[in-house]
Structures are given as structure tokens and as C-alpha cells.
C-alpha positions as CSV (number, residue, x, y, z in Angstrom):
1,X,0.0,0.0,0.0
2,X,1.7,3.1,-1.3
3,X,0.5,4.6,2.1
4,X,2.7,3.0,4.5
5,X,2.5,1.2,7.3
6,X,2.9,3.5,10.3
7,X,5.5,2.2,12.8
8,X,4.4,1.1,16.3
9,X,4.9,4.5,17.9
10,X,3.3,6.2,15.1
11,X,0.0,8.0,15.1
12,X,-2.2,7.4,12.4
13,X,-3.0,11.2,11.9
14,X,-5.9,12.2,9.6
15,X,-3.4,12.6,6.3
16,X,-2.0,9.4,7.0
17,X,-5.3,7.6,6.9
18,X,-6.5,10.0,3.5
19,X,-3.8,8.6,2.1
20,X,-4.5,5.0,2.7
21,X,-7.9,5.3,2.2
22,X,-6.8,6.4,-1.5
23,X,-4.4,3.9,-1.7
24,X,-7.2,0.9,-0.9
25,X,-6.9,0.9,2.6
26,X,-10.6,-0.6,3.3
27,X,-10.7,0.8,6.9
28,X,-9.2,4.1,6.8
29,X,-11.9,6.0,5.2
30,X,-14.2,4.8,7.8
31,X,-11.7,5.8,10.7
32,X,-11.3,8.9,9.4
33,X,-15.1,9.9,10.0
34,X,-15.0,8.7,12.7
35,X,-12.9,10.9,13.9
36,X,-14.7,14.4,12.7
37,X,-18.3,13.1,12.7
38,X,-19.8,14.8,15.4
39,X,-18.2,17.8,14.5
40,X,-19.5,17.8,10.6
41,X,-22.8,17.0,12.0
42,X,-23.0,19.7,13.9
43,X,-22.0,22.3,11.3
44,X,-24.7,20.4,8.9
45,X,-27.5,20.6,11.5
46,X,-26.8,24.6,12.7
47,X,-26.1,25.2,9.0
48,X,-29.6,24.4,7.6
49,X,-31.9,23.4,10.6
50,X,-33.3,20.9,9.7
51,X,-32.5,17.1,10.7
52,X,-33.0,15.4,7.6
53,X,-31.9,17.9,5.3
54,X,-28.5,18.4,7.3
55,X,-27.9,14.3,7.1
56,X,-28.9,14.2,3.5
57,X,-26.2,16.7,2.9
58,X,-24.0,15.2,5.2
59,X,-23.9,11.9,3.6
60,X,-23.2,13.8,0.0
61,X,-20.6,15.4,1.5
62,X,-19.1,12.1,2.9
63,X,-19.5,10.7,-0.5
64,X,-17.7,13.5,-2.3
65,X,-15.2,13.2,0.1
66,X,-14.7,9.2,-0.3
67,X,-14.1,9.8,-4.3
68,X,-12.3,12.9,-3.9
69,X,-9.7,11.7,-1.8
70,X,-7.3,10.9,-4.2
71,X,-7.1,15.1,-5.6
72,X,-6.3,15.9,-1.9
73,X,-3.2,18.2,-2.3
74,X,-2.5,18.6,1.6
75,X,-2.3,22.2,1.8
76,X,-4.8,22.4,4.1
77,X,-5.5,20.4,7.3
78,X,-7.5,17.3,6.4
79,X,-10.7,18.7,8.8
80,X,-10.5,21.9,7.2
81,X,-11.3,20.2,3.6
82,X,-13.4,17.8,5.7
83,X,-15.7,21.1,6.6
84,X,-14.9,22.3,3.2
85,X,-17.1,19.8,1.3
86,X,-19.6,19.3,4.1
87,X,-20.2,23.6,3.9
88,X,-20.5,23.2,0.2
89,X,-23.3,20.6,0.3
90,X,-25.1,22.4,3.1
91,X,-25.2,25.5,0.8
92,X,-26.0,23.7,-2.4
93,X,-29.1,22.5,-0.3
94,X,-29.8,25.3,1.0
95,X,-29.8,27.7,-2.2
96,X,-32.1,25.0,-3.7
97,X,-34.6,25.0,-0.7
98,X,-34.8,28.9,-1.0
99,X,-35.9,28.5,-4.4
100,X,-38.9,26.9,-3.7
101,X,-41.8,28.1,-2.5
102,X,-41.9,28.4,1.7
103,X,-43.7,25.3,3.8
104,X,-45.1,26.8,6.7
105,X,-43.2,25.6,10.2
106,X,-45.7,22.5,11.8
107,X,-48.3,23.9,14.5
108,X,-46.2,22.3,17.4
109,X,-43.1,24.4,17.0
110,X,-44.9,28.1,16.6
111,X,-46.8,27.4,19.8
112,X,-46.5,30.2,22.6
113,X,-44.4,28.4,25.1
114,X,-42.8,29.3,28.4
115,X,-39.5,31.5,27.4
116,X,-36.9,28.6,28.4
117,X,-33.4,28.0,27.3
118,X,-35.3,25.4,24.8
119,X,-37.3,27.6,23.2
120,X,-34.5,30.4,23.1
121,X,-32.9,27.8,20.8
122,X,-35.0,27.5,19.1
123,X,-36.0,31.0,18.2
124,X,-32.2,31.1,17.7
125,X,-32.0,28.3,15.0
126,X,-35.5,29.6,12.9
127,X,-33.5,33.0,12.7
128,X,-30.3,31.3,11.2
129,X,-32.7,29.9,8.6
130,X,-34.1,33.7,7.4
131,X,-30.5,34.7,6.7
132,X,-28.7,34.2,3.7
133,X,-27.0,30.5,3.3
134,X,-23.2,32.5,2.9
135,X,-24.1,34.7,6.3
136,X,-25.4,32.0,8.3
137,X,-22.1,29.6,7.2
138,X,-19.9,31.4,8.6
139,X,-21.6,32.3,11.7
140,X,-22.1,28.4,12.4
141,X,-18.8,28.0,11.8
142,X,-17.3,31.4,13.8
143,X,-19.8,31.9,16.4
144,X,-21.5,28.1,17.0
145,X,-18.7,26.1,16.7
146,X,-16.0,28.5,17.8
147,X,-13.5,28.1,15.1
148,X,-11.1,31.0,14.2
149,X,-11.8,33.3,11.3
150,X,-8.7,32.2,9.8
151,X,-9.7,28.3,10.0
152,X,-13.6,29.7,8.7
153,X,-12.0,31.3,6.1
154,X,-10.0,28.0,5.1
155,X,-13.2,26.1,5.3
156,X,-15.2,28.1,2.8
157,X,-12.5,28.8,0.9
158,X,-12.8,32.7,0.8
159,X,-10.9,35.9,2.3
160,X,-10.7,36.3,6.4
161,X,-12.0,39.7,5.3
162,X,-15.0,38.1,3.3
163,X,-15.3,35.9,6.9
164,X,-15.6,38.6,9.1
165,X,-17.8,41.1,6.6
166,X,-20.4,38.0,6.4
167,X,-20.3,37.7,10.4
168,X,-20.9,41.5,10.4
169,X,-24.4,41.3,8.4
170,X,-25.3,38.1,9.7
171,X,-25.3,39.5,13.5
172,X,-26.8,42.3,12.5
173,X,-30.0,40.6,10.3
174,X,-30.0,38.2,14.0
175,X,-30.2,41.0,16.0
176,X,-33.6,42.5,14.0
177,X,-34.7,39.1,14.0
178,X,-33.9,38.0,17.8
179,X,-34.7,41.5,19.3
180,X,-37.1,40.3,21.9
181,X,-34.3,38.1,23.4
182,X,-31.9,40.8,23.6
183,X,-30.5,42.3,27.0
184,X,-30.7,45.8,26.9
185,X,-27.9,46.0,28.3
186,X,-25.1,46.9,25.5
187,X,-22.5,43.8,24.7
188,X,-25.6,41.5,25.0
189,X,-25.4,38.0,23.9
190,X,-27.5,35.2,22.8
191,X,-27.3,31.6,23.2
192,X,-26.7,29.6,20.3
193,X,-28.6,27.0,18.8
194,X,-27.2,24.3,21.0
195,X,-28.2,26.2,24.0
196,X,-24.8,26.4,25.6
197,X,-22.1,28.0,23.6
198,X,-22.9,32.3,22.8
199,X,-23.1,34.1,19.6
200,X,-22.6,37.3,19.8
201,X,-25.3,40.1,18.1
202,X,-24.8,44.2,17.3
203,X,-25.7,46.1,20.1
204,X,-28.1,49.1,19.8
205,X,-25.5,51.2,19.1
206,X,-24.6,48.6,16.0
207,X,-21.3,47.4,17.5
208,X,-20.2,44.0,17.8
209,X,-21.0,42.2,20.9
210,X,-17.9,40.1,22.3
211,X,-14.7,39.9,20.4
């Protein structure tokens, strides 16, 4: 296998197992997602907020990735074209579902319900969805997940300034859209879709929150 074997004392990092994978390694592949599954899910699911949609273009993704995995030039980190190709398939689906004509949200989830962290994310996640695909990308990726602009950047394969001008609007169209949650308080923040991490919004004054 053109691969290599590792020695005993070497780790089987994610380029290692790429490049066994493309060399016929049966298990590598497999190992590899392992690896950055939960992670890719996540970005899938914050990225177009909806369950079956996010899997669908998770498992596109995955396949792209399987058959692509021979052009990888290594000059990024594997994860980084990992999150590269899972993006891509997110917005591909996304773009199309805009397209076509709005289904209303089911009965149970517009419901007036007790304001809980729940239903904070909620009202967090249907406002990702009213922003553009490009916007909300990179907020999943800057402000959910917590990855660097830098890494974002890398991911979506555009400028860090193209990053941070996206994060810019996108906080701004959240903070129109999430303004009953909003502290009055200048610097507020909001939880994020998982109900833990924080995504910062403008404040009235149309700063930044946060960082």
C-alpha cells in the first residue's frame, strides 16, 4: 500500500489515513469519519436546521469526500477540507430550498411556550434559517462552533475579510430578528442553537457584541 505502514509508535494522523484510504486501505476512510463526525454533524445541522436535510447533505458530502480523496493536495489540514465539502453541500441545499416556494413551520413548533433556554434555541436556530446560506455559514462555523476566522475562512475557501464582513451582516440581520431576546444592556449576547455556547449580536449602538 503506497500509504505505508505507520511504525508502532506512530500516530495514524488524519493525512496518514487519506492517504491510505486512496491507496485501498478498506478501513481508513471509515476511521477517518470517525474521527470528525460529530463535529461535521453539527455544522450540517446549525447550517440548515433541519434534521434530515442536514444528514442528506452530510452523507453527499461524505461521499464526495470518499471519491475525492485521491485530488487531496494537503495544503490544508485534512478537517479543514473535511468542513470544506460538508459547507458546500449544506449550501448547495440550501440555495435550492430557498428556491422553492416556503412550507409553513408544523403547528407544534410556533406554539406560545414558556421563554426557556429550549425555546431560546430554538428561536435562535429559525432566525439562522431567514439569513442568507453564505451569512449563516460562517456564523455556524465562527460563532457556533467556535473556530477561528482564519480556520472559517480556510473552510469556505474565501478571504478572512470576506469571513468577518459575512459575520458583520449576519449579526446584524440576528439581531432584528432575535430582538425580543436581547439584554438591553449593551454587549448583550445570545445563546446559540445548542443552548450552551454564545453568539454574539450588534448592540443598539450597532457594535459587535464580544470579540
Amino acid at each position: 500500500m503506497d500509504a505505508g505502514e505507520p511504525g508502532p509508535r506512530e500516530v495514524r494522523d488524519d493525512a496518514w489515513l487519506l492517504r491510505a484510504h486512496a491507496s485501498g486501505d478498506p478501513h481508513a476512510f471509515a476511521e477517518l469519519v470517525r474521527r470528525h463526525r460529530d463535529r461535521l454533524w453539527a455544522v450540517a445541522l446549525r447550517t440548515l436546521g433541519d434534521r434530515e436535510e442536514a444528514a442528506d447533505a452530510l452523507q453527499d458530502a461524505l461521499l464526495s469526500a470518499f471519491r475525492a480523496a485521491g485530488n487531496f493536495r494537503g495544503d490544508s489540514a485534512v478537517t479543514t477540507w473535511l468542513h470544506r465539502i460538508v459547507v458546500n453541500a449544506c449550501l448547495d441545499r440550501a440555495r435550492r430550498r430557498q428556491a422553492r416556494p416556503t412550507v409553513p413551520l408544523p403547528e407544534t413548533d410556533i406554539t406560545p411556550a414558556p421563554a426557556t433556554d429550549r425555546d431560546t434555541a430554538m428561536d435562535v436556530q429559525q432566525a439562522l434559517q431567514q439569513i442568507p446560506a453564505e451569512q449563516r455559514a460562517a456564523l455556524v462555523l465562527v460563532d457556533v462552533q467556535g473556530y477561528a476566522v482564519a480556520e472559517a475562512a480556510a473552510m469556505l475557501g474565501v478571504a478572512e475579510g470576506t469571513i468577518k464582513s459575512r459575520c458583520a451582516r449576519g449579526r446584524a440581520r440576528l439581531a432584528l430578528l432575535l430582538g425580543h431576546l436581547r439584554n438591553p444592556v449593551d454587549g448583550a449576547r445570545v445563546p446559540s442553537p445548542d443552548g450552551r455556547a454564545k453568539a454574539d449580536i450588534p448592540t443598539a449602538s450597532g457594535k459587535e457584541g464580544g470579540a
